[in-house]
KEDRENNU-157100 format. One line per 2 residues: their letters; for each residue x, y, z of C-alpha. Coordinates in steps of 0.25 Angstrom, whole numbers, plus 5000, padded with zeros to 4 digits. Layout:
<pts>
a> X,Y,Z  ...
</pts>
This chain:
<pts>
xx> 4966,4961,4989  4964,4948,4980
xx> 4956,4949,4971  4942,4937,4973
xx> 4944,4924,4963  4940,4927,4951
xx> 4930,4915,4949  4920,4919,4958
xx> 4906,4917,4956  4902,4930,4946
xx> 4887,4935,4947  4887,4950,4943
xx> 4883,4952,4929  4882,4966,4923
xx> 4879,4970,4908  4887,4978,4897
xx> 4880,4990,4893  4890,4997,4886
xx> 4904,4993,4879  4915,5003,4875
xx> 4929,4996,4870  4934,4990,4884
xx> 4924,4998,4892  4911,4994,4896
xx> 4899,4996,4904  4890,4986,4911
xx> 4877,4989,4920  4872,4980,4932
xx> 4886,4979,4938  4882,4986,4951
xx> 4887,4973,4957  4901,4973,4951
xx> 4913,4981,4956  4921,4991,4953
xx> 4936,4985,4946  4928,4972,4945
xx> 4933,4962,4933  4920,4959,4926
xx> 4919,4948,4913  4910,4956,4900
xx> 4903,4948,4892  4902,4935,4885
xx> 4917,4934,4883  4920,4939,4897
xx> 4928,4950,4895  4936,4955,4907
xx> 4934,4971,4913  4935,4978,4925
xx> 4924,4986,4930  4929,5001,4929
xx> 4918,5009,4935  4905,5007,4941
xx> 4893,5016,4940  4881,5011,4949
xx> 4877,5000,4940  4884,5002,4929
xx> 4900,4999,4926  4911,5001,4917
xx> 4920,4989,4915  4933,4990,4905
xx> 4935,4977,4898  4949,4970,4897
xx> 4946,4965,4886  4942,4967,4869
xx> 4927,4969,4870  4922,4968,4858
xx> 4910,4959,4856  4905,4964,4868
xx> 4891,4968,4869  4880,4976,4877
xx> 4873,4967,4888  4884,4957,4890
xx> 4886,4952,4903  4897,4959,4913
xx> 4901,4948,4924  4910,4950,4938
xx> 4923,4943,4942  4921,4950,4955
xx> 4936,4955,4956  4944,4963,4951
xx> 4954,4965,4940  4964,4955,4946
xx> 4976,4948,4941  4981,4935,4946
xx> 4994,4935,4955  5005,4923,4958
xx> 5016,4914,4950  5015,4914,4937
xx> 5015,4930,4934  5032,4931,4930
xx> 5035,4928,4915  5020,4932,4912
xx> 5012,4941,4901  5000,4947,4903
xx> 4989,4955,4898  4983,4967,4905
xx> 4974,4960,4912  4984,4947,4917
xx> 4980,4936,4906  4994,4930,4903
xx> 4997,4932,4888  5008,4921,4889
xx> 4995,4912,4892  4987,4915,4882
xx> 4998,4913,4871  5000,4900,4876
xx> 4986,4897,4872  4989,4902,4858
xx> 4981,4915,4859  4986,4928,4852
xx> 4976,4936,4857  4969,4937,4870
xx> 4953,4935,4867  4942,4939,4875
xx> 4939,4935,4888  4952,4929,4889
xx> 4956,4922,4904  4967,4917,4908
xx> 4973,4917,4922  4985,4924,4924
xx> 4992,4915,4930  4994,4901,4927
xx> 4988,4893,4937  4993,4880,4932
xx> 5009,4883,4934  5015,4875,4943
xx> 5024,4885,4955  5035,4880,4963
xx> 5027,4885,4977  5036,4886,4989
xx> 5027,4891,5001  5034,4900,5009
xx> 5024,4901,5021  5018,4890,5029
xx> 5005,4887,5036  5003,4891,5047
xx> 5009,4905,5043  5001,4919,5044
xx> 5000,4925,5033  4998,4940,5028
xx> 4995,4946,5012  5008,4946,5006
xx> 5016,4935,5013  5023,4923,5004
xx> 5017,4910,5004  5025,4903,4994
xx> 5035,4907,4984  5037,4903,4970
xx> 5049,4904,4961  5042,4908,4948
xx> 5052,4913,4940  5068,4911,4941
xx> 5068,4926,4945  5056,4927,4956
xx> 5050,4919,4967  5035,4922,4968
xx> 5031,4923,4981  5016,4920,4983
xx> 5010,4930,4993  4996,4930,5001
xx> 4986,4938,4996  4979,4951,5002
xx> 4969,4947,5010  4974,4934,5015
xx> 4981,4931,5029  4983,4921,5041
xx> 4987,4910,5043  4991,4897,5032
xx> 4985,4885,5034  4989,4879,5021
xx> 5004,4883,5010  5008,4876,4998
xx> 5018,4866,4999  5029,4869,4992
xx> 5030,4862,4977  5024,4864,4963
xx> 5009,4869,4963  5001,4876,4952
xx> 4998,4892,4952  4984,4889,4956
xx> 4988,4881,4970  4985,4888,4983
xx> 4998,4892,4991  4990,4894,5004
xx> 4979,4894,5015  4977,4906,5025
xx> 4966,4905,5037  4965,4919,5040
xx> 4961,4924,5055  4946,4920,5053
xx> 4947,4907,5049  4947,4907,5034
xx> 4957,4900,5025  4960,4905,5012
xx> 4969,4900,5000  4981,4909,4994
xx> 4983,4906,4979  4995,4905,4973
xx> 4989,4915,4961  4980,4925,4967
xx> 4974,4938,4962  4975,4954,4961
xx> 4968,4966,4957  4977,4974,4948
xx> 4970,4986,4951  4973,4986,4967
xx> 4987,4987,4973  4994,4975,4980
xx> 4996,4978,4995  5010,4982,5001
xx> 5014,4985,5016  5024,4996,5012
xx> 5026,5005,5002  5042,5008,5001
xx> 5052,5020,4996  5058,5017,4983
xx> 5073,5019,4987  5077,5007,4979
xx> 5078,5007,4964  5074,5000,4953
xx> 5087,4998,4946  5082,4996,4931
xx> 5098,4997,4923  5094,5008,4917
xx> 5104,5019,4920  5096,5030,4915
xx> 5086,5025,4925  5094,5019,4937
xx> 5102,5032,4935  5095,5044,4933
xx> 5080,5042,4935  5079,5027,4945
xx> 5066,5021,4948  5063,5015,4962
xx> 5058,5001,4966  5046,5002,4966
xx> 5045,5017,4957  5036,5021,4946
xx> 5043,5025,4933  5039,5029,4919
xx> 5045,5028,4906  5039,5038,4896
xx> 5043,5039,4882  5039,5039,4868
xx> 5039,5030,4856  5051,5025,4854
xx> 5060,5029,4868  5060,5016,4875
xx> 5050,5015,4884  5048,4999,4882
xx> 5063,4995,4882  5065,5005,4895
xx> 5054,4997,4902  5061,4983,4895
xx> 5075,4987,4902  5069,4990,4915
xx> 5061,4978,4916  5074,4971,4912
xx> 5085,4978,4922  5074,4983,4932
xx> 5076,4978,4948  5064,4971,4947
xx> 5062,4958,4950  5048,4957,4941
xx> 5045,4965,4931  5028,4967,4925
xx> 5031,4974,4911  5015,4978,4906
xx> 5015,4982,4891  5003,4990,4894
xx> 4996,4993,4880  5010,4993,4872
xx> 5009,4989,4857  5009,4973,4855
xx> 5022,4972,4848  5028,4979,4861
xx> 5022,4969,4870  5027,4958,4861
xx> 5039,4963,4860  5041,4963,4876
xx> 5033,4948,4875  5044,4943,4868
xx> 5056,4951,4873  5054,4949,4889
xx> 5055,4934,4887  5068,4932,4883
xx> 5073,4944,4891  5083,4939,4903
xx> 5084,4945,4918  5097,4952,4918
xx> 5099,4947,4932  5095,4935,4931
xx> 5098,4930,4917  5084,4924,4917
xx> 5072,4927,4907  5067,4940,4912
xx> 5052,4936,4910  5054,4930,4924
xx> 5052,4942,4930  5044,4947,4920
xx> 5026,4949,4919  5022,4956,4906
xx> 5007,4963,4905  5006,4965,4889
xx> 4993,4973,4886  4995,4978,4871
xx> 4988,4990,4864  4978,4981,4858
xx> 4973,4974,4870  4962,4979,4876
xx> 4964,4993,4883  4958,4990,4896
xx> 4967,4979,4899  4980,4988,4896
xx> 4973,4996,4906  4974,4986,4918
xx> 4987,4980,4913  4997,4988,4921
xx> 4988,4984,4936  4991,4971,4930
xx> 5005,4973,4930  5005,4983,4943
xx> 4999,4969,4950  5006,4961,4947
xx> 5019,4969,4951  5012,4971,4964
xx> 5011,4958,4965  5026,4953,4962
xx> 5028,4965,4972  5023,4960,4985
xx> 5033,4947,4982  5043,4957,4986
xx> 5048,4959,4973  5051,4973,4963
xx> 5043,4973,4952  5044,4983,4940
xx> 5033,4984,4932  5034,4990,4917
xx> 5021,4997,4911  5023,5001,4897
xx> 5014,5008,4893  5006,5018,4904
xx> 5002,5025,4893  4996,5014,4885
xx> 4989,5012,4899  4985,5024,4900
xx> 4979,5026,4885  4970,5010,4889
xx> 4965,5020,4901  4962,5032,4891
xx> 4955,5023,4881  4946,5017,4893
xx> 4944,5031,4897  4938,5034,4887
xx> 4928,5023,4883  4924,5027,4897
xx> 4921,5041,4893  4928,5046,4905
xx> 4933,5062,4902  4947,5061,4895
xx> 4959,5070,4904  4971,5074,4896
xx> 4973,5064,4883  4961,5058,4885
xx> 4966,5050,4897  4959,5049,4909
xx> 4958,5057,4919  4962,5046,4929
xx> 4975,5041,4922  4983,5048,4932
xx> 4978,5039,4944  4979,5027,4935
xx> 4994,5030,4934  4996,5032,4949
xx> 4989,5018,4951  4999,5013,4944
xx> 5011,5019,4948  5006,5019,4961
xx> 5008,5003,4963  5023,5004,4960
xx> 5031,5004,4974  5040,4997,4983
xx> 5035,4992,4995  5034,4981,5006
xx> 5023,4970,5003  5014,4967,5011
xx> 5023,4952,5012  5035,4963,5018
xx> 5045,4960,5005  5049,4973,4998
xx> 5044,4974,4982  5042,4984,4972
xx> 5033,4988,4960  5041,4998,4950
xx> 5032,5003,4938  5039,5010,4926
xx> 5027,5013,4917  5032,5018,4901
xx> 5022,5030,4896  5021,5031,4881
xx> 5019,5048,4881  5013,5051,4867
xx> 5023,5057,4860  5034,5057,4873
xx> 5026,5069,4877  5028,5066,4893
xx> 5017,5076,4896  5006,5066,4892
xx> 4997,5062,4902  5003,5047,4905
xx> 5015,5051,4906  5012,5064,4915
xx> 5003,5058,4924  5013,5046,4925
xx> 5024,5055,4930  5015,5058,4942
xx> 5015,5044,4946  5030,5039,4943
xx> 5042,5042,4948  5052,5039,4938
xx> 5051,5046,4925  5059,5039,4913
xx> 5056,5048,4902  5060,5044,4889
xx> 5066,5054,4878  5063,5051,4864
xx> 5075,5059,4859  5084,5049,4868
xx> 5080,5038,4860  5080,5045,4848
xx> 5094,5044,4850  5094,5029,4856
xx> 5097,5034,4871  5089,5022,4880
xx> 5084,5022,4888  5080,5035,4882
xx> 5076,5042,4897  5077,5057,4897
xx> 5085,5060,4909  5078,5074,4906
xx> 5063,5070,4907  5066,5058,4919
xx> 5067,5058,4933  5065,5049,4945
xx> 5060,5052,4959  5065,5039,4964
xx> 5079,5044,4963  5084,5050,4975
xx> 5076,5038,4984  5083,5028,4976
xx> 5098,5036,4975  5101,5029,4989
xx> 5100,5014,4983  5109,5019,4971
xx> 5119,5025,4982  5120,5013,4992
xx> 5120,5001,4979  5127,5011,4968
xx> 5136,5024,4972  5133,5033,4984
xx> 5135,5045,4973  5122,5039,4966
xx> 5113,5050,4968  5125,5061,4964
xx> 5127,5054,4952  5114,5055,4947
xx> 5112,5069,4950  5123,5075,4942
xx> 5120,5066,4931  5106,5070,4930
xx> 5113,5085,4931  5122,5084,4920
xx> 5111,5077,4911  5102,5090,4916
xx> 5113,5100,4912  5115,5093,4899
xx> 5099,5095,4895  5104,5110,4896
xx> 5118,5108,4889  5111,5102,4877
xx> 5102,5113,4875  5113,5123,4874
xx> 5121,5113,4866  5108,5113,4855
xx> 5108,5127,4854  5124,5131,4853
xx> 5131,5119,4852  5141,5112,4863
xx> 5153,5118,4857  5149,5132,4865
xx> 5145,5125,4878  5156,5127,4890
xx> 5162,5115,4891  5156,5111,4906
xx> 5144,5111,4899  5148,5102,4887
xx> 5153,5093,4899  5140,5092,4905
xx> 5134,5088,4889  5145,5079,4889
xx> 5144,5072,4902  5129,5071,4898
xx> 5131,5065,4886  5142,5053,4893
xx> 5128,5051,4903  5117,5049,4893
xx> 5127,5040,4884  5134,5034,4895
xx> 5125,5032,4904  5111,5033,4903
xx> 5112,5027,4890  5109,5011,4889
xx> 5108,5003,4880  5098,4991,4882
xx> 5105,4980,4874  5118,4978,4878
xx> 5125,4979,4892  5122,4991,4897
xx> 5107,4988,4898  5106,4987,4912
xx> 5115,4997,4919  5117,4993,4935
xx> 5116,5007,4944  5132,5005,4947
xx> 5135,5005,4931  5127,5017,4929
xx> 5133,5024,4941  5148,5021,4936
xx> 5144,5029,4922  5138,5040,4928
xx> 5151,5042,4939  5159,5041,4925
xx> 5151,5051,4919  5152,5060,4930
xx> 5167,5058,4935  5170,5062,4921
xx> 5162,5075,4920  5166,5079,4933
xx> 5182,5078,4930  5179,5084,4916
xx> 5171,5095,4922  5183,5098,4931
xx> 5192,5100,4919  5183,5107,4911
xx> 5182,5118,4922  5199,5116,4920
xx> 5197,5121,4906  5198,5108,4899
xx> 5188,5106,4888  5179,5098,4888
xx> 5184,5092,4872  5195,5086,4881
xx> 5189,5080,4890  5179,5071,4882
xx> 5187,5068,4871  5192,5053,4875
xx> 5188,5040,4873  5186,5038,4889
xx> 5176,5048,4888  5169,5039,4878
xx> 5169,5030,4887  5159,5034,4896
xx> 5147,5032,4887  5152,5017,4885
xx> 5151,5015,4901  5138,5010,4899
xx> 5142,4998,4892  5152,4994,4904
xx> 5146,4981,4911  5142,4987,4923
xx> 5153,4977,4933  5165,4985,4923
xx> 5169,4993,4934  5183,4993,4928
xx> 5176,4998,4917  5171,5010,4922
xx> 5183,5012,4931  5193,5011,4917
xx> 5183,5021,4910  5186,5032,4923
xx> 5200,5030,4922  5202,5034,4908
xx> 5193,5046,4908  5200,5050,4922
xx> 5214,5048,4912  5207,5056,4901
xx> 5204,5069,4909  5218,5067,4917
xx> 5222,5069,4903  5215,5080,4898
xx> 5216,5088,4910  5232,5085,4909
xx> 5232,5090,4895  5224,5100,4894
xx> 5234,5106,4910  5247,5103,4900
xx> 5241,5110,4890  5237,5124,4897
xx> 5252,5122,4906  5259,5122,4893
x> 5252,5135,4887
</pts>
């Protein structure tokens, strides 16, 4: 539900008793509620009460407590942790907790100090409003009243609030009015009028409401082959990106927030390093939409909590972010939302953990971390709103395993709650081969309830494809392990076949280079290499099993060919189809020869 305005009347007072870092504890708060923002001391510091204990509570504080002393005064807001909802959100940073960043360094600060409040939104802008209901009209939570067009690349629809339904009596006129106007008047059954806002409110912690929850049968395309191909996400699916130092857990999340089908994109650096964050600051402002050839940023919401702010808000900045995508959401729109890092997250939950004293489970994090992840993951999903329009929340969250040790406890409990695996092979990108995914390690479950989108849009062979590609791949693993202990010269030649053919796969195809055409790879594209690829083993294999060896058959320049498909633009259909036609020539060729010769003996 909405949460209650923020301004009303406080009367609760309860006292610090003890102070630990960004924990604390407070007595006579009998009268405050669990999940309650409260205000501590002089320079009222926000926090969220965390547990009650008769009269007693624990509060985590969002923000630097030091200064802050025993017997200061702990005040009530009366809601809950809630961030503010409506036009104005697109093109915007945040931190953890919803200040805008871009706000406060218009005011020339460098830092955020204490106590710091700004509203989220600015209340000031002036919208282009067109109302799309009219009085007289009954209403239910969810319905468009009015529309705005916010960006170039999105129309924000303003929707009624949970909790409010009936009839109009009043809409805005259609014209230019600030974000802090009303867009309508409802009388409910009962006789009682209440104002819609343009800019409303949400808990972060509570799910928005949806009619239906759908299947994901319908992709997210991201242009990734190595994704789209092998190991595809849903609309509306759970994905992580696990990977050590140096893999490319960041630019992998950068490409799919690019080239991902989603119409708004929430990228939360969630306690990255500050030179990161600066970094993705600076670059997604002058990065343009592919599609649209317009700044992407107008799509775009970045949530930047760095390292060294303070640990309980890095805590609640991926609800922020979740929210918000909720929100963009139930407009009927799908949203992908990119969480770099869970771990970072979950190391801000094990440093809470702690100062509470709470009994450590395995590496010292909590015993709860588990249910944290699921209620996460857990508010990704495609589903019809409760307005009847179809949208999407896709979460793909990076883990940052110590070490690349999957086994850790992030990235194991996470695999419990995702259903796409992108794991991230050090050694792949030891030898600069991005993405560096380990078709070994990954694995989607969306595949086969996505493979009859790929077959009806891209080739009715999709799903075959992809099957003998990720056989071949799987034979190689084997193949190599011979190879490494008596060399390929000894192999049989099918067998060498299957190496080769596996190597034209990873250098052809799941190879991409993210600074040149081939950056975003369409479905069809990637679907012509792969039938290539596999055209070509098969008419190789055949001659092999003739008796031809395999040093002829691989040995011409069409053959090298192959591995350069990927720099094709993705319309060269001539392209590919000249590329067939002289590999076709060249075992015509060699299987002529090779007859000719063996006739002549």
């Amino acid at each position: 539900m909405e949460s209650p305005n923020n301004n009303a009347q406080v009367l609760k007072e309860g006292i610090v008793t003890f102070v630990n870092g960004p924990v604390i504890k407070a007595m006579n708060m009998r009268d405050f509620a669990m999940r309650e923002v409260v205000h501590v001391g002089p320079k009222k510091l926000m926090g969220e009460i965390i547990s009650m204990d008769g009269d007693n509570a624990t509060i985590q504080v969002y923000e630097d407590t030091d200064g802050l002393k025993i017997d200061e005064k702990v005040h009530g807001t009366g809601e809950a942790l809630s961030i503010e909802i409506g036009p104005g959100l697109i093109g915007s940073f945040f931190d953890g907790i919803g200040r805008p960043l871009d706000a406060l360094l218009e005011e020339k600060r460098k830092y955020i100090s204490k106590s710091t409040s700004v509203n989220m939104i600015n209340r000031e802008k002036v919208w282009d409003v067109t109302p799309v209901a009219k009085a007289g009209d009954l209403i239910t939570p969810g319905m468009v009243l009015a529309t705005i067009q916010e960006t170039p690349l999105l129309l924000h629809r303003i929707m009624a609030p949970l909790g409010v339904e009936g009839e109009i009596t009043w809409i805005i006129p259609a014209g230019r009015h600030k974000g802090s106007t009303d867009v309508a008047k409802v009388k409910d059954a009962f006789g009682r009028e209440a104002s819609i806002p343009m800019i409303q409110r949400w808990p972060v912690r509570t799910p928005r409401p949806y009619r239906e929850r759908l299947l994901p049968n319908e992709p997210f395309v991201t242009g990734q082959r190595v994704i789209d191909g092998l190991f595809p996400i849903a609309k509306g699916g759970t994905a992580c990106i696990p990977g050590g130092f140096g893999t490319g857990k960041t630019v992998t999340q950068h490409q799919l927030a690019k080239w991902g089908d989603a119409q708004v994109v929430i990228y939360i650096g969630c306690g990255e390093r500050g030179n990161e964050m600066t970094d993705v600051l600076e670059q997604f402002p002058v990065l343009e939409d592919p599609r649209s050839g317009r700044p992407l940023m107008e799509r775009t919401i970045l949530i930047a909590n760095t390292s060294n702010m303070p640990v309980a808000a890095r805590e609640a900045s991926i609800y922020t972010g979740i929210t918000i995508a909720e929100y963009f959401r139930d407009m009927g729109y799908d949203v992908a939302i990119m969480a770099d890092s869970t771990s970072r997250w979950a190391e801000a939950l094990r440093e809470l953990s702690g100062r509470l004293e709470e009994i450590p489970a395995e590496e010292g994090f909590p015993a709860y971390l588990p249910s944290r992840l699921a209620e996460f993951y857990e508010r990704a999903g495609r589903v019809v709103t409760l307005g009847g329009e179809n949208g999407s929340v896709s979460v793909i969250g990076a883990v940052s395993p110590p070490g690349g040790d999957f086994t850790e406890p992030v990235t194991r409990h996470t695999k419990r709650f995702i259903r796409c695996f992108w794991g991230l092979d050090k050694s792949l990108a030891n030898a600069r081969h991005y993405p560096a995914i380990s078709w070994i390690d990954s694995y989607s479950e969306y595949a086969d309830e996505v493979n009859g989108w790929f077959c009806t849009n891209v080739d009715p062979r999709w799903g075959d494809v992809r099957d003998e590609v990720r056989h071949i791949l799987a034979e190689d693993t084997k193949v190599q392990q011979v190879i490494k202990l008596v060399g390929e010269d000894v192999l049989p030649d099918d067998q060498r076949l299957v190496a080769f053919t596996a190597f034209l796969i990873k250098n052809g195809y799941l190879q991409q280079n993210s600074f040149n055409q081939d950056s975003y790879s369409p479905p069809a594209k990637g679907f012509e290499i792969l039938d290539l690829i596999l055209d070509f083993n098969h008419k190789a294999m055949e001659l092999i099993h003739k008796g031809i060896p395999i040093s002829l058959i691989k040995e011409d320049e069409s053959i090298d060919a192959i591995t350069h498909l990927r720099e094709f633009d993705a319309e060269d259909k001539n392209g590919f189809d000249d590329v067939r036609k002289r590999i076709d020539a060249h075992l015509t060729r060699v299987a002529s020869e090779r007859t000719r010769k063996l006739g002549g003996k």
